[in-house]
C-alpha positions, 0 to 999 in steps of 0.5 A: 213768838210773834213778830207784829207787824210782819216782817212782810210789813203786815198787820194781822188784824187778828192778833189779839185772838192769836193771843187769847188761843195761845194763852187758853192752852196755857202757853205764853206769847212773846213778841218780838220787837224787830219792827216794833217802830211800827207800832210807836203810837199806835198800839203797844204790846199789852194791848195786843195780848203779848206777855213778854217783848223786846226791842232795840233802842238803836231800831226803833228810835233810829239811835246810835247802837247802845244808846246810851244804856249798857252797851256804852261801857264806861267812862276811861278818862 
């Protein structure tokens, strides 16, 4: 698991060869999207080498917790 950037704030200019050494032994990276708002325009996770990732609509975008997806529930009226 990679947090990119670094909850430190820092942006590991060799990630990309992170990735690559993880995934020659067969393993896979999943970088988790806690500070993925850093990265909105300027990179993307695919880019880096990341095979799988999240993020929270409600941090990266700065929306009301549940956005509008799932976790709004339904409509009662």
């Amino acid at each position: 698991m990679v947090t990119y950037p670094s909850t430190h704030g820092v942006y590991e200019e060799t990630i990309r060869d992170v990735c690559d050494i993880v995934h020659q032994f067969g393993g896979q990276v999943y970088l988790d999207g806690a500070n993925m708002n850093a990265q909105v325009g300027i990179t993307s996770p695919g880019f880096i080498g990341a095979d799988v990732s999240h993020l929270n609509l409600h941090k990266t975008f700065c929306i009301p917790h549940g956005g509008g997806g799932p976790g709004m529930g339904t409509d009662r009226r």
